[in-house]
N, C-alpha and C positions, 0 to 999 in steps of 0.2 A: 558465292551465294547467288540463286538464282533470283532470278526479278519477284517471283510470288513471295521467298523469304523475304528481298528487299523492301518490298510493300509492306510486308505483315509488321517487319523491325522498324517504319516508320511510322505505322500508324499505331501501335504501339509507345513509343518516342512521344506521339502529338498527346498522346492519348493519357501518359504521365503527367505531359508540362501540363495539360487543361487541368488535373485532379490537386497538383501541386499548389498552380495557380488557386483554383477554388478552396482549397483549404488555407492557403494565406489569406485569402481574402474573407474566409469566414472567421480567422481567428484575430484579422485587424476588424473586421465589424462588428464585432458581435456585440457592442453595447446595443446597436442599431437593429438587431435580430431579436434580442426580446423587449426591449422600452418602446414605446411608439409616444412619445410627451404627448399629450395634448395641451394648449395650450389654451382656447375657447371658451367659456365658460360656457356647459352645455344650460344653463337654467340663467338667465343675467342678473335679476334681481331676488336670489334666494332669502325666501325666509320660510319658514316652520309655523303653520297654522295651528301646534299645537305648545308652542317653546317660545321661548325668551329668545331672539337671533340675534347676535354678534359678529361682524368676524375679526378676526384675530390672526399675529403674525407674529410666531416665535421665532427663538435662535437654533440652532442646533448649534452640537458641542461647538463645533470649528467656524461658528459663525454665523453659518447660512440663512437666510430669510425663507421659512415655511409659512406658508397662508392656506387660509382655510376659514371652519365655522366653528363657534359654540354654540350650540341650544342648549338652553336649563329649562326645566321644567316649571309652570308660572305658580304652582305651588310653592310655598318656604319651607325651609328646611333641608334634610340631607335628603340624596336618590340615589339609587345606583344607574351606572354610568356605563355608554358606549365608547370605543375607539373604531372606526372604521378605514379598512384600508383599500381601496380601489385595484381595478384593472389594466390589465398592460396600456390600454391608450384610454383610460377615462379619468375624466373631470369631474373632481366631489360634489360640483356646486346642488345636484341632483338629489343630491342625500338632506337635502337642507329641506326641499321643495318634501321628499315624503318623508321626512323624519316624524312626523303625527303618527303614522298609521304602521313606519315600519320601528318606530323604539315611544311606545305611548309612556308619561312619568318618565325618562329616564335623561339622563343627562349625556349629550352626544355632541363627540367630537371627529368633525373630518376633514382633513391636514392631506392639503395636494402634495405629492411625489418631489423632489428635487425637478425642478427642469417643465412640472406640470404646473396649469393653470397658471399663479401669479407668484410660485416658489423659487425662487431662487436655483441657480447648482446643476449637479448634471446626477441623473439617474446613476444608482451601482447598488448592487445587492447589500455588501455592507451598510451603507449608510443608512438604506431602506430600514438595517434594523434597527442601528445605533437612533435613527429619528425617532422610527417606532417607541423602543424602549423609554427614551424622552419622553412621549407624548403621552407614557402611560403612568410615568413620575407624576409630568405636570399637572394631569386629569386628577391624581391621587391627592395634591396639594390642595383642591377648590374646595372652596368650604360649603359647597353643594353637593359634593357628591360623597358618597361614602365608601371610601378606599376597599373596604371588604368587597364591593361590590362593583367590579369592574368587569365588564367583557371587550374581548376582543372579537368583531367582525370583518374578515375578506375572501373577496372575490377574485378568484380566479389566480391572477398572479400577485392579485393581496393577500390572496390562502395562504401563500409561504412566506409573508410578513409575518401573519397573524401566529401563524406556530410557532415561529422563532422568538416572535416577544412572548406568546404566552408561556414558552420555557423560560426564559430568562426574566418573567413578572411574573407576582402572583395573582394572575385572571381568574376571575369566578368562575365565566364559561365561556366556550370556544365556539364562533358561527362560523361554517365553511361553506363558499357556496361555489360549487364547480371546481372543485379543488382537484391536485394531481399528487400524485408522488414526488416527481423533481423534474425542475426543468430539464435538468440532463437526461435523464429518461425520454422525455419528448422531443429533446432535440438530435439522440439518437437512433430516435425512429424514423425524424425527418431528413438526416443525414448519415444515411446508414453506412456510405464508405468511404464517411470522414474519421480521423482518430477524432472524434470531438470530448472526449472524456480527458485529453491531453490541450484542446484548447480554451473547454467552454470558462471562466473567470465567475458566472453570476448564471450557480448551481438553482438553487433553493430547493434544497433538499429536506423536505418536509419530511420523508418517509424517515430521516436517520433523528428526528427530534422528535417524533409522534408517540415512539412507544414511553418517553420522559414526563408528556401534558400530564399535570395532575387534573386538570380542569376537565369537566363535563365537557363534551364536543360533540355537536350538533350538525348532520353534511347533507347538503342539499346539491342535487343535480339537477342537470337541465336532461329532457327526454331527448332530446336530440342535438349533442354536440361533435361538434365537426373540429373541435380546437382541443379538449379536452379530453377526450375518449375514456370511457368507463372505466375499462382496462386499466388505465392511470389510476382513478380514485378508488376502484377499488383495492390495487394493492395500499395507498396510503389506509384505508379504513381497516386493511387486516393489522394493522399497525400503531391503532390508536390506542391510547391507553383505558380511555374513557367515554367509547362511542356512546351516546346517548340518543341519537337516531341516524339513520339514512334513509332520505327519502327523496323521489325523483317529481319532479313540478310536473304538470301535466302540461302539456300544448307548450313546453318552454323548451328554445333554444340558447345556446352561450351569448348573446346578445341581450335578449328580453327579461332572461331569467329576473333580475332585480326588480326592475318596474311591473314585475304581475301581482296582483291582488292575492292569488295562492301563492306566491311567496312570501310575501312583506306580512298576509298574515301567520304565516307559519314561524317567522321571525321571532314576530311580536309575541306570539302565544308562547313559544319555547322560552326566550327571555322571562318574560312576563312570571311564567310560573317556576324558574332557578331562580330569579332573583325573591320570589316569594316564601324561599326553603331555609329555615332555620341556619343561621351562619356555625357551622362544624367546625370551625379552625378558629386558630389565633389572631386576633387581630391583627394588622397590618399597618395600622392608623402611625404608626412612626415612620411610615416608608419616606424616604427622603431620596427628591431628584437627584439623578448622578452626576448632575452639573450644571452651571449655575445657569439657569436661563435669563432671557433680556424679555419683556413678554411688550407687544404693541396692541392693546383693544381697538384701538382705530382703525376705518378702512382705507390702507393705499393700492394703491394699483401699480404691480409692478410686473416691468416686462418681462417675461420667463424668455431663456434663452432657447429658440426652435432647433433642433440638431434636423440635418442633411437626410432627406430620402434616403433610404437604401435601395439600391439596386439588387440585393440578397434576400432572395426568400424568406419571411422570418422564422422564427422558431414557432411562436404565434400568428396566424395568420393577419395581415395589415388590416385594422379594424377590427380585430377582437380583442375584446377586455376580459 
C-alpha cells in the first residue's frame, strides 16, 4: 500500500471512530437534546387579573410532585376549561400572568414538566403523556368546570403532548401553536448521518395520532421560525383530522409567538366561539381519573432537580420552546 492509500485508510479509520463516537453520544444524551428544564419561574408572583389564582401540587400515577396553577373563573358555576402544555425550555408561571386575555371565562390549568419549575422527576416523553392524561381527568372532576368542555393547548414541544392526550381524552378542541410532525423528523434533519430513527427513545410523533383527533384543531405559526420549519407543520396539518384553521401570526418568531397580542387574541376568540357551539356528543360528566390522585391546594416551593448542560447540539435549539 502506497503512503497516499496509507493516509486515505487512516483518515478514514479517524473519520469512523469520530462518527461512532458522536452517535453514542447522541444516543446516551438524548434526554439532554430535546428537554432543556427550566427551573426559574419566568413571572415570580403569578396571578390572573381575570380568575380566581391557586397554585396547586398533584401526584402523578408513580408518585411524582407536579406544581403548577389553577384559575377559575370569578363567576359561579360550571365553564369550560383549559389544559396547557409548554415548550421544551419554558416555565408555566407566564400563563398565569395572561391567562385574562388569552382563556377570558374559562377555567385553566398549567402543570410544569417533570424536572420544570418546582415539579418534581426528570422529563420523558411517556410520562409527559401519562401526566397529561392525569391532568385532564383531574380538570374533569372540578366542580367548576364542565367535563364536555375541555381543551387542550401546546406549544411547540407541548404540541405533541397536547395530540397524544387529545387521542387518548375526550377534548373539545385542540390549540397548536408551532407545532411539527415529530420530533424525529426534526432530529433527522439535524442529524442527517446519524441512524437516529434506531436511537431517538422520546419520538412525539404527532403526525401518526393526527389523522385519530376527533376534536376541532386550531394551528397557529410563527412567520419566522428558525426551530420549527413550516415544512414540519405543514405535513402534521395534511394529517389532521379536523383542521379548523391555520394561520401564521404576523411579526412572530418561535420565541414571542405566545406573549403577542395577535395571538392570545386569536386564542381567545377561536376558544371563545367552540366553546359557544351546541354540545353534539354524549356527555362525558362520568369520566373518572385513571388514578387515584393525592391533590395539595397550598403553595410549597420545591427544588426541581437541574440536569447537566449538554455539550450536544440539540434537536431544538438551547433556548427555544
Amino acid at each position: 500500500m502506497d503512503t497516499r492509500n496509507k493516509i486515505a485508510a487512516g483518515m478514514a479509520g479517524v473519520a469512523s471512530m469520530l462518527w461512532l463516537g458522536l452517535t453514542a453520544a447522541v444516543a446516551a444524551n438524548q434526554r439532554r437534546l430535546v428537554f432543556n428544564p427550566t427551573v426559574e419561574r419566568e413571572v415570580k408572583s403569578p396571578r390572573s387579573s381575570g380568575h380566581r389564582t391557586r397554585p396547586v401540587v398533584l401526584r402523578a400515577r408513580d408518585g411524582t410532585r407536579l406544581c403548577g396553577w389553577l384559575m377559575t373563573p370569578l363567576a359561579p358555576g360550571q365553564h369550560p376549561a383549559v389544559i396547557y402544555f409548554g415548550g421544551r425550555s419554558e416555565e408555566v408561571s407566564w400563563v398565569v400572568r395572561d391567562a385574562g386575555k388569552l382563556f377570558p371565562n374559562m377555567a385553566v390549568l398549567a402543570v410544569n414538566y417533570r424536572g420544570y419549575g418546582e415539579s418534581h422527576g426528570v422529563p420523558a416523553e411517556i410520562h409527559m403523556i401519562e401526566d397529561g392524561c392525569m391532568l385532564f381527568d383531574w380538570m374533569a372532576g372540578r366542580v367548576h368546570v364542565d367535563p364536555r368542555r375541555i381543551a387542550v393547548v401546546g406549544r411547540s414541544l407541548g404540541s405533541g403532548v397536547a395530540v397524544q392526550v387529545a387521542k387518548e381524552r375526550p377534548a373539545h378542541s385542540v390549540v397548536l401553536i408551532t407545532p411539527y410532525d415529530s420530533i424525529l423528523a426534526i432530529a433527522k434533519r439535524k442529524f442527517r448521518v446519524m441512524p437516529i430513527e434506531y436511537m431517538l427513545r422520546h419520538r412525539f410523533e404527532s403526525i401518526k395520532y393526527a389523522p385519530s383527533l376527533k376534536a376541532p384543531t386550531y394551528v397557529l405559526r410563527a412567520a419566522s421560525d428558525d426551530v420549527v420549519p413550516h415544512s414540519h407543520t405543514d405535513q402534521l396539518v395534511a394529517k389532521l383530522a379536523r383542521l379548523c384553521g391555520d394561520e401564521v401570526v404576523p411579526d412572530s418568531d418561535h420565541m414571542n409567538i405566545p406573549y403577542l397580542e395577535a395571538t392570545q387574541s386569536r386564542i381567545a376568540s377561536f376558544l371563545t366561539a367552540r366553546f359557544a357551539m351546541p354540545i353534539a356528543v354524549p356527555s362525558v360528566a362520568d369520566v373518572t381519573p385513571a388514578a387515584v390522585l393525592a391533590a395539595d391546594t397550598s403553595a410549597i416551593a420545591i427544588a426541581a432537580p437541574r440536569l447537566p448542560a449538554s455539550p450536544l447540539l440539540p434537536i431544538f435549539p438551547l433556548g427555544a420552546k
